[in-house]
GUSE-722693 format. One record per residue (C-alpha): residue in one letter; residue number from 1; x negated, y negated, z. Coordinates in steps of 0.25 Angstrom, whole numbers, plus 2048, in hexadecimal, padded with zeros to 3 digits. Last residue first. Example, Ala and Ser with C-alpha at 12.3 -4.5 7.8 and 13.67 -1.06 7.14 Angstrom:
REM residues 2
PT code pos   x   y   z
PT    S   2 7C9 804 81D
PT    A   1 7CF 812 81F
***
This chain:
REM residues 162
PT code pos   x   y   z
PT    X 162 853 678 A96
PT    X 161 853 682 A89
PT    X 160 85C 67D A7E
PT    X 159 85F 686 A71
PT    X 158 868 682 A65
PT    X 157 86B 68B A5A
PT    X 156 871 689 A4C
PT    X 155 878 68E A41
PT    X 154 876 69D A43
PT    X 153 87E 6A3 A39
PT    X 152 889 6B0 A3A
PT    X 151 893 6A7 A31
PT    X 150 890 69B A3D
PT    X 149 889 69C A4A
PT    X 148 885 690 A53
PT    X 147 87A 694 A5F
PT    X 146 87A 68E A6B
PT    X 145 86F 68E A76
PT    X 144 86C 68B A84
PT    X 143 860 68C A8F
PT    X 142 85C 689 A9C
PT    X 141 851 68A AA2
PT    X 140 84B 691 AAE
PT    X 139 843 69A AA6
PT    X 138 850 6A0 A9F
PT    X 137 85E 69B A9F
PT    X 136 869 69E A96
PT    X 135 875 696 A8E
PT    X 134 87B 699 A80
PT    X 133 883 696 A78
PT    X 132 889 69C A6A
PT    X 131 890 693 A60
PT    X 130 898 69C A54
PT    X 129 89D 693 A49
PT    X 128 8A9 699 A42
PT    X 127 8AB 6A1 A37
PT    X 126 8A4 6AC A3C
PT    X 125 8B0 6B2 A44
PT    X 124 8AB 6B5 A54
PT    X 123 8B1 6C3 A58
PT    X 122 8A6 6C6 A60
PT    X 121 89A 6BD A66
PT    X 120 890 6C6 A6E
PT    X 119 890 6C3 A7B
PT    X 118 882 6BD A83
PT    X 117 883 6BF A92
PT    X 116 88B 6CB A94
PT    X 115 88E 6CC AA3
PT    X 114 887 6D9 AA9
PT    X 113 87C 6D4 AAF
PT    X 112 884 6C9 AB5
PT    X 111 88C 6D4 ABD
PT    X 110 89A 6D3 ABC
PT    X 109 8A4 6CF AC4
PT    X 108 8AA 6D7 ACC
PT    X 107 8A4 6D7 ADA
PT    X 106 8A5 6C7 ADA
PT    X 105 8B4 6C8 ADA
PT    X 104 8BA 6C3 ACF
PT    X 103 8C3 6B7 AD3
PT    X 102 8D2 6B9 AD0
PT    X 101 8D7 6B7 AC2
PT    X 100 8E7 6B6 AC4
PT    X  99 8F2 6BF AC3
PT    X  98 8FF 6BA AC8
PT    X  97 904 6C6 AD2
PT    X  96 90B 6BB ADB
PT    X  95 904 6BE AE8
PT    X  94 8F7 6C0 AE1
PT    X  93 8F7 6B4 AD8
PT    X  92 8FE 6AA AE2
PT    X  91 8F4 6B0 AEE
PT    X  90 8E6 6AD AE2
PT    X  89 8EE 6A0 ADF
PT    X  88 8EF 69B AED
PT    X  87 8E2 69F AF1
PT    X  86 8DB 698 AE5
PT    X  85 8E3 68B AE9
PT    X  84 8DD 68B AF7
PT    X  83 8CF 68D AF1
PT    X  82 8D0 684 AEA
PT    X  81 8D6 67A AF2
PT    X  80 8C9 67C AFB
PT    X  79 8C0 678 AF1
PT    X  78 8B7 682 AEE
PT    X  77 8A9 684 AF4
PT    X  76 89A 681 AF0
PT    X  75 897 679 AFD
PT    X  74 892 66E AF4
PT    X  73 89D 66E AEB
PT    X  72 8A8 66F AF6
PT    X  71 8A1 663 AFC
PT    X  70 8A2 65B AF0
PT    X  69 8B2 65C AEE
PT    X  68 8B4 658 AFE
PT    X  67 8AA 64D AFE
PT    X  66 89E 64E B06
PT    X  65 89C 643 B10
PT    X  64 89B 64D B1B
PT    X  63 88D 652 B17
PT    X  62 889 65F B10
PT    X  61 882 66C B14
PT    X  60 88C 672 B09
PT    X  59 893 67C B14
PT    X  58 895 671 B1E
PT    X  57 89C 668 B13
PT    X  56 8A3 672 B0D
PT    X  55 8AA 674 B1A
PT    X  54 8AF 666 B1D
PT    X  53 8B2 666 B0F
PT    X  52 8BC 671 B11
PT    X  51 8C4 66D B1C
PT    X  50 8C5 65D B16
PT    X  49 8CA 668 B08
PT    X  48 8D3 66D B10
PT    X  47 8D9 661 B16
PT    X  46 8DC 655 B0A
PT    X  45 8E7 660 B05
PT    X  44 8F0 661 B10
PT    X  43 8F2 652 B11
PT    X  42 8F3 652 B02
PT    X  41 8FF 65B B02
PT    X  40 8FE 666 AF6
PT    X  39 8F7 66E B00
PT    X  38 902 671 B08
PT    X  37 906 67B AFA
PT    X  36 8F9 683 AFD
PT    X  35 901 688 B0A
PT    X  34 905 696 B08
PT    X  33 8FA 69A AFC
PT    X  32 8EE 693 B05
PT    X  31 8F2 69B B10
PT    X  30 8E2 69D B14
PT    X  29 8DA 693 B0C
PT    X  28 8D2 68B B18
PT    X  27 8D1 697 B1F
PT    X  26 8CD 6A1 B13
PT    X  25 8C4 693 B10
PT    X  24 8BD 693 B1D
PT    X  23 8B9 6A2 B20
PT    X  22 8B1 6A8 B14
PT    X  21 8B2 69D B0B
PT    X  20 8AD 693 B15
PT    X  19 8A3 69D B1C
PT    X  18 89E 6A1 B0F
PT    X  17 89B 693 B0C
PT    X  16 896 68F B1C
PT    X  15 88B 69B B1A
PT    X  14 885 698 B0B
PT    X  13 886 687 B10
PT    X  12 87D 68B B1D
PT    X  11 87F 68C B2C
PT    X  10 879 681 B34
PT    X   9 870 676 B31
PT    X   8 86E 669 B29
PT    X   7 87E 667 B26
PT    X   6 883 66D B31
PT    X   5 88A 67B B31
PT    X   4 88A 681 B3C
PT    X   3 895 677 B46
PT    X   2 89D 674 B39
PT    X   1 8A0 682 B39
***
């Protein structure tokens, strides 16, 4: 990898990402439920993420000074403990019948379209103050407003464009 993937040439970041998650990280993470505990030693701890910013540094186009935290910010990837400790919890969960919220797959989720964006407000008591926001953009600006309800009056509104 480090042979195609110099920092002015070679295969891009999009190719060496799906790469990594594609091929590395199952490596990197394969067992992870047998032998998470050996990652309670320091010695054993101080080597994966060494493994992983080597890669992150190829795949952000970065130079070798990088730290460890930054490079996985720029390369746009997890920490490798992360993804160690998701491993252990989803095999736990599954192998335990604990139930736990798992990632939605991206086939399920809702269309945009189809997400509500302005909800009308039910079961609000009017004896209280009502405070509505909002946020929207239009013409490449941004925009946000409030508006404070009290006894089904408008006290105030505030509107910003930037």
């Amino acid at each position: 990898m480090a042979k195609l993937a110099k920092l002015k040439w070679g295969i891009g970041h999009q190719a060496l990402k799906v790469i990594y998650s594609g091929a590395i990280e199952p490596i990197l993470t394969y067992g992870a439920p047998i032998w998470e505990e050996a990652l309670t030693k320091q010695n054993n701890l101080r080597k994966y993420p060494r493994e992983q910013r080597i890669m992150n540094i190829k795949i952000a186009k970065a130079f070798r000074t990088l730290s460890y935290e930054a490079s996985c910010v720029l390369a746009g990837i997890r920490p490798i403990w992360l993804a160690i400790e998701e491993k252990v919890r989803t095999y736990k969960a599954t192998h335990n019948n604990i139930e736990y919220d798992a990632p939605l797959e991206v086939r399920y989720l809702p269309h945009l379209a189809e997400i509500p964006l302005i909800r009308e407000p039910t079961g609000i008591p009017h004896t209280v103050i009502n405070i509505f926001t909002d946020g929207s953009k239009t013409g490449g600006k941004v925009g946000t407003a409030a508006v404070i309800i009290k006894d089904d009056k408008v006290i105030q509104t505030e509107r910003e464009m930037f």
